[in-house]
LUMLUM-332265 format. One record per atom (N, C-alpha, C): residue number from 0; residue in one letter; atom name; x, y, z. Coordinates in Angstrom, 1 decimal. Each point is the difference from the previous one (the first is absolute). Layout:
<nodes>
<node k="NUM" r="A" a="CA" east="X" north="Y" up="Z"/>
...
</nodes>
This chain:
<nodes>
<node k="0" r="X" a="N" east="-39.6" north="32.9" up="17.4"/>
<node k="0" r="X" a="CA" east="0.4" north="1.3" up="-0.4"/>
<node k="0" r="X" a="C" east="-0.3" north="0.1" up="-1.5"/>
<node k="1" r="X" a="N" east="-0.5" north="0.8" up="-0.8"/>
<node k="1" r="X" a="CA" east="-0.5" north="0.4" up="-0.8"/>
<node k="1" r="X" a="C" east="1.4" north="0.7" up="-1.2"/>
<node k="2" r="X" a="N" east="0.1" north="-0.3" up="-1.3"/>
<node k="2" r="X" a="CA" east="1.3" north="0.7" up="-0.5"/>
<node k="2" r="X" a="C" east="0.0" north="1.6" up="-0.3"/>
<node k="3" r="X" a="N" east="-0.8" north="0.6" up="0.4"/>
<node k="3" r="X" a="CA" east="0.0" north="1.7" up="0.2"/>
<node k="3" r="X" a="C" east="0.7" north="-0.2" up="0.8"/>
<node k="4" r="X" a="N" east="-0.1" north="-0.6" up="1.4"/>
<node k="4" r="X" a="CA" east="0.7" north="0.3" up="1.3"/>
<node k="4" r="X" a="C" east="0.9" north="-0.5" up="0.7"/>
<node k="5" r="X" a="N" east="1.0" north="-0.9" up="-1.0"/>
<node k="5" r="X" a="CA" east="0.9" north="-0.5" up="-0.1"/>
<node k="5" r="X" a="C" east="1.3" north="1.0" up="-0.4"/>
<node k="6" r="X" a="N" east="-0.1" north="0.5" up="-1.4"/>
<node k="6" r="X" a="CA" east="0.0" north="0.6" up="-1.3"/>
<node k="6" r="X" a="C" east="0.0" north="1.9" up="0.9"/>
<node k="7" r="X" a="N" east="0.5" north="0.5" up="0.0"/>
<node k="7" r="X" a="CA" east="-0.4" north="1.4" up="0.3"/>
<node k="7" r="X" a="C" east="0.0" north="1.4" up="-0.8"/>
<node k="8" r="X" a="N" east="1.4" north="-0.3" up="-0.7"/>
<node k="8" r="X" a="CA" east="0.4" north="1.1" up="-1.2"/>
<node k="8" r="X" a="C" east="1.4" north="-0.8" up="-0.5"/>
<node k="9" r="X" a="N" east="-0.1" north="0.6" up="-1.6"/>
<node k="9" r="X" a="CA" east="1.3" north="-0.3" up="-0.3"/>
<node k="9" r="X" a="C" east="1.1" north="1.2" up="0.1"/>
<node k="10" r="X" a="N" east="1.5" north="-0.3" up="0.1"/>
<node k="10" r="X" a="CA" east="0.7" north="0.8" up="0.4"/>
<node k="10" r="X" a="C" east="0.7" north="0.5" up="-1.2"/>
<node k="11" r="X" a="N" east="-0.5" north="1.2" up="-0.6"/>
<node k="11" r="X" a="CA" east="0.6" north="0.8" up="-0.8"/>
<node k="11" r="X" a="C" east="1.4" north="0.7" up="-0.1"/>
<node k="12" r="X" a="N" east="1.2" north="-0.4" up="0.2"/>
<node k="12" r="X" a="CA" east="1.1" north="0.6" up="-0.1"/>
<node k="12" r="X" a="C" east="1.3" north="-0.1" up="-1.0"/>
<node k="13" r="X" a="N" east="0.9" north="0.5" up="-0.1"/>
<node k="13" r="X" a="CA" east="1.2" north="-0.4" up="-1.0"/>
<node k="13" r="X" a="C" east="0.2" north="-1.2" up="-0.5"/>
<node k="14" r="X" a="N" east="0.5" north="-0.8" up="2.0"/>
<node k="14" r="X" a="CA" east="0.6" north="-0.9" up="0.2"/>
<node k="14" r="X" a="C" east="-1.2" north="-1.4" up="-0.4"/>
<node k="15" r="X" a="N" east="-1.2" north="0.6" up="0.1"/>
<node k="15" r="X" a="CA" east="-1.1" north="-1.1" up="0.0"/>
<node k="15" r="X" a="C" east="-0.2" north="-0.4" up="-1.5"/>
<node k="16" r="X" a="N" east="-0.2" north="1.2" up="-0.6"/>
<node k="16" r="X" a="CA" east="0.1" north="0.2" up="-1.4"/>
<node k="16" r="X" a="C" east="0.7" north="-1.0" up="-1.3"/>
<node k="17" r="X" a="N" east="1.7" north="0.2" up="0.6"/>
<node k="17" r="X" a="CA" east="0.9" north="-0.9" up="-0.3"/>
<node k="17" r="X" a="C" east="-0.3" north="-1.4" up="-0.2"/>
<node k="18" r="X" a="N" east="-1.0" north="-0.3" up="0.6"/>
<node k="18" r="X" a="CA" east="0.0" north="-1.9" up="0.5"/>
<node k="18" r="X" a="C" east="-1.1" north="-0.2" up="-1.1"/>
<node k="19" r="X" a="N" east="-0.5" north="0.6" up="-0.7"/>
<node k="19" r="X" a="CA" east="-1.8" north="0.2" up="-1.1"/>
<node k="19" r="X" a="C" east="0.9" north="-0.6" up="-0.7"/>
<node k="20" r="X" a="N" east="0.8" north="-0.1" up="-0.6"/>
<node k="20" r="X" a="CA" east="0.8" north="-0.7" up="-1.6"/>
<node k="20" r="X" a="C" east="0.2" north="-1.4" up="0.3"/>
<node k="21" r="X" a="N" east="0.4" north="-0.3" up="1.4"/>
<node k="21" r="X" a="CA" east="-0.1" north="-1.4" up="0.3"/>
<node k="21" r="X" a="C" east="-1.2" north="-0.9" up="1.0"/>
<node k="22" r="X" a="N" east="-0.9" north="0.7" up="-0.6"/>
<node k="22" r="X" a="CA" east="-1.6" north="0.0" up="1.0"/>
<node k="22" r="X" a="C" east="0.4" north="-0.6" up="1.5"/>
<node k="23" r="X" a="N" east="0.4" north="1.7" up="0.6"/>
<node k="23" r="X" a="CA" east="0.0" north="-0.2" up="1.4"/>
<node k="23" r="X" a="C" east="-0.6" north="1.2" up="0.1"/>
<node k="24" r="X" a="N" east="-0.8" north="-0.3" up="1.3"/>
<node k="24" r="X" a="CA" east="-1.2" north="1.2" up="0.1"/>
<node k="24" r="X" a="C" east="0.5" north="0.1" up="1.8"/>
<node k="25" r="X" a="N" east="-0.1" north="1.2" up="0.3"/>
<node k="25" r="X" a="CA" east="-0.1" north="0.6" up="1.4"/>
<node k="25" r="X" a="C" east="-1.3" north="0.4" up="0.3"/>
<node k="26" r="X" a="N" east="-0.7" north="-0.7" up="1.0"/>
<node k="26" r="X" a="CA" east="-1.2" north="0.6" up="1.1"/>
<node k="26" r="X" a="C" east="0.4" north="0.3" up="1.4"/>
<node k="27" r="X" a="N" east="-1.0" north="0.6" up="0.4"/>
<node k="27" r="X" a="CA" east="-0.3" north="0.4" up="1.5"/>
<node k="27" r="X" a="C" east="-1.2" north="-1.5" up="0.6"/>
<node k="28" r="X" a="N" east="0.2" north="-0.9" up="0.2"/>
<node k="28" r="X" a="CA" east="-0.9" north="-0.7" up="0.8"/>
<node k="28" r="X" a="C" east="-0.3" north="0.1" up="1.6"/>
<node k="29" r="X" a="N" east="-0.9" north="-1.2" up="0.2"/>
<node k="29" r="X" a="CA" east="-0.2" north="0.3" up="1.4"/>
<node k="29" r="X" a="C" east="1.0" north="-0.3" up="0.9"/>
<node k="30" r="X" a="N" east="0.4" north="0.2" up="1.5"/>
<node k="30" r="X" a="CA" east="0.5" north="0.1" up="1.0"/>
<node k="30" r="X" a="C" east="0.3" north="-1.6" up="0.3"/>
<node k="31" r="X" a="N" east="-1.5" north="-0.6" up="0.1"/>
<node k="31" r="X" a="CA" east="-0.3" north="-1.3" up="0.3"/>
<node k="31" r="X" a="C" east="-0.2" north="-1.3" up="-1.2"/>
<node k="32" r="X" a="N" east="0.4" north="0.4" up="-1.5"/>
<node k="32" r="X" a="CA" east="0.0" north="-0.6" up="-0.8"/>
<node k="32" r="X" a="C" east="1.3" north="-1.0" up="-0.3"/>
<node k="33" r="X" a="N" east="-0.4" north="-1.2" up="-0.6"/>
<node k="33" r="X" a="CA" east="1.7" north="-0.5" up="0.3"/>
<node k="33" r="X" a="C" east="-0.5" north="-0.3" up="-2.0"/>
<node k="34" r="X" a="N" east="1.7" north="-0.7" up="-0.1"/>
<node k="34" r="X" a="CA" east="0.4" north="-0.2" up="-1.4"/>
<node k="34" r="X" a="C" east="-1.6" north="-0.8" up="-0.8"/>
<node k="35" r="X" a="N" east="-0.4" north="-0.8" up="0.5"/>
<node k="35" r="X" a="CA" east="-1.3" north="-0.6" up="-0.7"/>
<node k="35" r="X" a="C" east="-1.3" north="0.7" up="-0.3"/>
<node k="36" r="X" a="N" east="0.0" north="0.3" up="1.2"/>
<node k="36" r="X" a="CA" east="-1.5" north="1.3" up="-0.6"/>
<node k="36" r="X" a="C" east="0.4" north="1.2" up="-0.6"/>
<node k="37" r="X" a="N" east="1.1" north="0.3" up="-0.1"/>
<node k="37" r="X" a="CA" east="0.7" north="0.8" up="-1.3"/>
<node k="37" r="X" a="C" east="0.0" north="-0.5" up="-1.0"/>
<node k="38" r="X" a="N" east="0.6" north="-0.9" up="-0.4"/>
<node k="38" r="X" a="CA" east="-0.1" north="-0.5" up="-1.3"/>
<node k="38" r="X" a="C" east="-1.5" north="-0.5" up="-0.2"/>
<node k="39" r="X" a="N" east="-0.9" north="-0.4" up="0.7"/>
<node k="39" r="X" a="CA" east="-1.5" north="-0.4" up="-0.5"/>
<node k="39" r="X" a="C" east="-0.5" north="1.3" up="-0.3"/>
<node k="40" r="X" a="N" east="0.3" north="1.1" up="0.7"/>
<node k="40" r="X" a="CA" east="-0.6" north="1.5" up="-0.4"/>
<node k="40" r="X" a="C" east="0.2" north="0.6" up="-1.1"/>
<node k="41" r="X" a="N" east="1.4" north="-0.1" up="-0.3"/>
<node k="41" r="X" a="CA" east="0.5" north="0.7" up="-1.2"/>
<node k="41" r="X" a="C" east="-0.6" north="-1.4" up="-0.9"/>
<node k="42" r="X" a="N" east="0.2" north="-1.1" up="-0.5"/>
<node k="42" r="X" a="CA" east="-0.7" north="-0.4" up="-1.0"/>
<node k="42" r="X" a="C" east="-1.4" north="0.4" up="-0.3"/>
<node k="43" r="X" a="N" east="-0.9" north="0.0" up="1.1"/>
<node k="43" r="X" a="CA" east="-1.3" north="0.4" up="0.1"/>
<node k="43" r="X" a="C" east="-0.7" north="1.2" up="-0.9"/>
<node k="44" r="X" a="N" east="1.1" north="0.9" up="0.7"/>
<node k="44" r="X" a="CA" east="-0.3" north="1.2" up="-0.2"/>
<node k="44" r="X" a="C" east="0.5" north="0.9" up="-1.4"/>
<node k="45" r="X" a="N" east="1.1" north="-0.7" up="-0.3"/>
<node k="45" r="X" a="CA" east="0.9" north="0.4" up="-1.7"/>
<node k="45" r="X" a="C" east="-0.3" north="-1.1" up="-0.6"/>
<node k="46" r="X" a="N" east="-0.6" north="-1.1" up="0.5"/>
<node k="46" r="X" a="CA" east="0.0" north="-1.2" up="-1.3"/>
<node k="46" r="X" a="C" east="1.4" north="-0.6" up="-1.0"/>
<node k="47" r="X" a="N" east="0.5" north="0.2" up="0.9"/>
<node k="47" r="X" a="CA" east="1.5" north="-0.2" up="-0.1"/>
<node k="47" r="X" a="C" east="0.7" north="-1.8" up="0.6"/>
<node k="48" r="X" a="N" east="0.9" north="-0.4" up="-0.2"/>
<node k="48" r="X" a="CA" east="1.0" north="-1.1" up="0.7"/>
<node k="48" r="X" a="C" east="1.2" north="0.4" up="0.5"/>
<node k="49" r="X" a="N" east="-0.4" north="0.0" up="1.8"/>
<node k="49" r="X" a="CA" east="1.6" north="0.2" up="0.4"/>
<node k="49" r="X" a="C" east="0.9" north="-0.9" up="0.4"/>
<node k="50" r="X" a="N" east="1.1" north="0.1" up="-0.4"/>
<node k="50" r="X" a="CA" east="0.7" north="-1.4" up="0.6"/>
<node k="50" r="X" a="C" east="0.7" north="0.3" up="1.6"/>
<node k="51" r="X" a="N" east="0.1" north="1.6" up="-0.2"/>
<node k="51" r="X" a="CA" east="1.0" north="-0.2" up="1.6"/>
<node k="51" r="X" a="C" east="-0.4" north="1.5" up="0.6"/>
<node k="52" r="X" a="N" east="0.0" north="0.1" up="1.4"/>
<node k="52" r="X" a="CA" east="-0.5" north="0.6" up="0.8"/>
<node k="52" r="X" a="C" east="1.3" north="0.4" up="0.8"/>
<node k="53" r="X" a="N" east="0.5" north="1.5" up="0.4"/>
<node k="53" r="X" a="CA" east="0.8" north="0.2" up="1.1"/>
<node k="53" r="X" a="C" east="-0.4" north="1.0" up="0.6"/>
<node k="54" r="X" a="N" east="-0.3" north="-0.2" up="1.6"/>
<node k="54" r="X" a="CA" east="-0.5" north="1.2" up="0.7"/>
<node k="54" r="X" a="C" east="1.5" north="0.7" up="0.7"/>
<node k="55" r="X" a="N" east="-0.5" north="1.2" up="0.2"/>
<node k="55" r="X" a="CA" east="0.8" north="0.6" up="0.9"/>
<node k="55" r="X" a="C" east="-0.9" north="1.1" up="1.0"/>
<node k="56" r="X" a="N" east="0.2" north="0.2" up="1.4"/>
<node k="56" r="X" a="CA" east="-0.4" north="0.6" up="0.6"/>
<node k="56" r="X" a="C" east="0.7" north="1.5" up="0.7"/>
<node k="57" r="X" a="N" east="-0.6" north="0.8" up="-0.7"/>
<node k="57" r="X" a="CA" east="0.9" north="1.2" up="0.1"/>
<node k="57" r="X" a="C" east="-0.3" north="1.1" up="1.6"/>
<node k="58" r="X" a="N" east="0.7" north="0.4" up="0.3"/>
<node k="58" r="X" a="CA" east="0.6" north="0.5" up="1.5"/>
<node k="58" r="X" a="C" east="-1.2" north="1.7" up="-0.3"/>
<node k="59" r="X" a="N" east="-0.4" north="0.5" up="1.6"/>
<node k="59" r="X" a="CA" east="-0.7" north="1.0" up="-0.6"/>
<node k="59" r="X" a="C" east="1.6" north="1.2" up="0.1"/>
<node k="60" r="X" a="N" east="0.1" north="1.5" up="0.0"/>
<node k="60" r="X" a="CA" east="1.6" north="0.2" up="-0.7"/>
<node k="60" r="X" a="C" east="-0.7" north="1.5" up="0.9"/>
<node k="61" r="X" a="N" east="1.2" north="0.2" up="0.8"/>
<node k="61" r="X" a="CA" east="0.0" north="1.3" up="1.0"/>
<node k="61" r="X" a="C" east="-0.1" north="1.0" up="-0.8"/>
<node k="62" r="X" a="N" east="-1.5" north="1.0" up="0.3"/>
<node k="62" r="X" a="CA" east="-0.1" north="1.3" up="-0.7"/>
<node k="62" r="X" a="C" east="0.0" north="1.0" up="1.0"/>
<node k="63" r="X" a="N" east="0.6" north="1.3" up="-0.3"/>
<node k="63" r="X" a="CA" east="-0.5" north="1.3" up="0.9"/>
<node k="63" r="X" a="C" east="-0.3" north="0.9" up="-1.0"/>
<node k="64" r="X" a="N" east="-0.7" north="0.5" up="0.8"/>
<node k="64" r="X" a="CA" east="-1.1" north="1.4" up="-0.8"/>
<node k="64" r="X" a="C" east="0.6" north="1.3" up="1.1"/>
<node k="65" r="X" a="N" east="1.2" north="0.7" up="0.0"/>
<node k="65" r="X" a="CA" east="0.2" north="1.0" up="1.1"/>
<node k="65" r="X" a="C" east="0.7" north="-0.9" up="1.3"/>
<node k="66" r="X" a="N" east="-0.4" north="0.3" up="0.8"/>
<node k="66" r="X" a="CA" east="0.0" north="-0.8" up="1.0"/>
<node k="66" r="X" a="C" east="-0.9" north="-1.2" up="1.0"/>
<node k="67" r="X" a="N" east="-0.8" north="-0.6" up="-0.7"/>
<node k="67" r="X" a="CA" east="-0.9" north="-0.7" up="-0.2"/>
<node k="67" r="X" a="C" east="0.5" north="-1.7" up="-1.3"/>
<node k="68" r="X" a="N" east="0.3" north="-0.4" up="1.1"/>
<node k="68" r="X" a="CA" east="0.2" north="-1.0" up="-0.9"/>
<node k="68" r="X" a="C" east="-1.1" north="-1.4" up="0.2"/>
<node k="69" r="X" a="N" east="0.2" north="-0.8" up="-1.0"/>
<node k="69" r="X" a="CA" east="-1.1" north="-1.3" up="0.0"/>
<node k="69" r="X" a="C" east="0.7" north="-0.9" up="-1.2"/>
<node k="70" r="X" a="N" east="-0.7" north="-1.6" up="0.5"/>
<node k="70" r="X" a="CA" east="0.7" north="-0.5" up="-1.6"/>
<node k="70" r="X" a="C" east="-1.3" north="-0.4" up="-0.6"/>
<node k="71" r="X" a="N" east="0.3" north="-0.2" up="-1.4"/>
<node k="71" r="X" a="CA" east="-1.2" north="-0.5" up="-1.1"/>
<node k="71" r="X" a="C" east="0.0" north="-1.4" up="0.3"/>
<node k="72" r="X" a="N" east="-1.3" north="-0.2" up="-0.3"/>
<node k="72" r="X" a="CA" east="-0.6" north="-1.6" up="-0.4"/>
<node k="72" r="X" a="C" east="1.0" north="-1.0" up="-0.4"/>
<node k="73" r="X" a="N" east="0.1" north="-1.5" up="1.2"/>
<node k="73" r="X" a="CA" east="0.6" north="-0.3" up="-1.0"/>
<node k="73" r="X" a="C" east="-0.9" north="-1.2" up="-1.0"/>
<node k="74" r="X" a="N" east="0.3" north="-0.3" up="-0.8"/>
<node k="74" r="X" a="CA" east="-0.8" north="-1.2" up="-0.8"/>
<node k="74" r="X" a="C" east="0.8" north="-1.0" up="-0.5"/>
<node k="75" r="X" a="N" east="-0.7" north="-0.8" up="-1.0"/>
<node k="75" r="X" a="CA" east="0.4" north="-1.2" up="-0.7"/>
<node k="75" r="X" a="C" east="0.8" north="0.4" up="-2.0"/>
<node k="76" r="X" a="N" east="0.6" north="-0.9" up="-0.3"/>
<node k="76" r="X" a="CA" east="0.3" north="0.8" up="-1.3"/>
<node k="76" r="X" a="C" east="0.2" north="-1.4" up="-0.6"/>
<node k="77" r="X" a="N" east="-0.9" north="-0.7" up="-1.0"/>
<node k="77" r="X" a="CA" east="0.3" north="-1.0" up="-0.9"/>
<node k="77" r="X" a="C" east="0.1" north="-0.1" up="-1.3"/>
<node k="78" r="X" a="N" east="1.4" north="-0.7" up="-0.4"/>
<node k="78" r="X" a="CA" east="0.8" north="0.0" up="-1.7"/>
<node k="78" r="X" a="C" east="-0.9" north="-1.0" up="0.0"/>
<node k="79" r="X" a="N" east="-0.6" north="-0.2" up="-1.5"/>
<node k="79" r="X" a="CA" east="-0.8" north="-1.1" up="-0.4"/>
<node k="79" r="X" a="C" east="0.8" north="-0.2" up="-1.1"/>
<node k="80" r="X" a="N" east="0.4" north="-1.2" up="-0.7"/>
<node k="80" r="X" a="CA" east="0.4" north="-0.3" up="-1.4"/>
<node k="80" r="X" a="C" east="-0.8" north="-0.7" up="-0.3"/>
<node k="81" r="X" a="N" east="-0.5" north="0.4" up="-1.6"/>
<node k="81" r="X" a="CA" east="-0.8" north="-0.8" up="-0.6"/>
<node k="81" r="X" a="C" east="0.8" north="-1.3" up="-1.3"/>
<node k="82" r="X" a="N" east="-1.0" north="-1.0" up="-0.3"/>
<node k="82" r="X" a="CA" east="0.6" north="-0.7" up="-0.7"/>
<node k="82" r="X" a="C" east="0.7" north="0.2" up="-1.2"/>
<node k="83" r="X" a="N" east="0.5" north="-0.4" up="-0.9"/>
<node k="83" r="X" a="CA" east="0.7" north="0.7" up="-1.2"/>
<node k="83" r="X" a="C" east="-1.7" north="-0.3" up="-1.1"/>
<node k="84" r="X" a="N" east="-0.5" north="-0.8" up="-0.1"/>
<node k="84" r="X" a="CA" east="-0.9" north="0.0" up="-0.5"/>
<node k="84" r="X" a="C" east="-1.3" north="0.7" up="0.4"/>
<node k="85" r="X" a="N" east="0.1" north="0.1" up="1.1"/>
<node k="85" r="X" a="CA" east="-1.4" north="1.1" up="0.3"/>
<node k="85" r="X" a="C" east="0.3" north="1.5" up="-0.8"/>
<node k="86" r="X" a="N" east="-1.5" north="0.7" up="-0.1"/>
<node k="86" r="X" a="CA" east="0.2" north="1.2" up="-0.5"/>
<node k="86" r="X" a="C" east="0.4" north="1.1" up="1.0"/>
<node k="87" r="X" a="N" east="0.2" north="1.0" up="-0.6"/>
<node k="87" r="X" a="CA" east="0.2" north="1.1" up="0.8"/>
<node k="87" r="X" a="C" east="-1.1" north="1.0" up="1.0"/>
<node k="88" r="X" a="N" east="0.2" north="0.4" up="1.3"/>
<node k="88" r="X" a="CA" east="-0.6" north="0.8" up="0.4"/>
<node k="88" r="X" a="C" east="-0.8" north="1.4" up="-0.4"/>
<node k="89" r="X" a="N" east="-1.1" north="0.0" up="-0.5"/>
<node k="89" r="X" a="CA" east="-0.2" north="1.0" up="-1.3"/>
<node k="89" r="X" a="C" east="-0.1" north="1.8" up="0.9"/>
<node k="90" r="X" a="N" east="-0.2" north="-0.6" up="1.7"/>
<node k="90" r="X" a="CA" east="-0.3" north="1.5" up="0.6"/>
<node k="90" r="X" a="C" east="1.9" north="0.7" up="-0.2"/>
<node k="91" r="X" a="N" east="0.9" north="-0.6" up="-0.2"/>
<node k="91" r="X" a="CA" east="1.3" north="0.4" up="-0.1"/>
<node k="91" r="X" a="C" east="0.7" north="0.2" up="-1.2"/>
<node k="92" r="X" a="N" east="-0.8" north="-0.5" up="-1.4"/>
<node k="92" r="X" a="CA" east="0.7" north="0.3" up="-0.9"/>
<node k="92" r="X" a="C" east="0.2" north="1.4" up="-0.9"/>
<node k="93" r="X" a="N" east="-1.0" north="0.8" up="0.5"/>
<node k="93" r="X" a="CA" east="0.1" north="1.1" up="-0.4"/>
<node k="93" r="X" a="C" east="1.0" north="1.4" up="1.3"/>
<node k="94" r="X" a="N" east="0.3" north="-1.0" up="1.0"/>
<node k="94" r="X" a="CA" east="1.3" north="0.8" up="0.8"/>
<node k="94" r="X" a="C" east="1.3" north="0.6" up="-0.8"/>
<node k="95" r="X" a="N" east="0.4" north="-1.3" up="-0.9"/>
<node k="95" r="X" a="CA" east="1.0" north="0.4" up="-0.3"/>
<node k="95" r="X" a="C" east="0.7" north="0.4" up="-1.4"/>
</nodes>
């Protein structure tokens, strides 16, 4: 697997936001990705040192549109923390 395809998007929110001061970063990875080709991805790809990896697999979440209902996608969601001496993620520092 290749680290594009590991790697999907990072997760831009409040809560994700919060964790940037103590270099914890939120992505979207793959489905079939486990803790190690995560962390080889994200070094790869930010040129960064992570020390620790936590996945979580998120549920897809019951939608209706009228009477028509369906649920969304579910996917993968990985906290990365980086070392205290690695530098910072530079696509996130102008988030906040």
């Amino acid at each position: 697997m290749f680290a594009q395809d590991v790697v999907i998007r990072p997760i831009i929110t409040e809560k994700g936001m919060q964790g940037i001061a103590e270099k914890k970063y939120t992505f979207e990875v793959a489905k079939n990705a486990n803790k190690i080709e995560i962390k080889k991805a994200v070094e790869e790809l930010f040129n960064v040192k992570v020390s620790k990896v936590a996945t979580v697999n998120v549920r897809g979440r019951l939608r209706r549109q009228g009477r028509n209902q369906g649920y969304t996608r579910a996917w993968k969601k990985a906290y990365v923390t980086l070392t205290p001496d690695s530098k910072d993620i530079e696509f996130f520092e102008g988030m906040m």
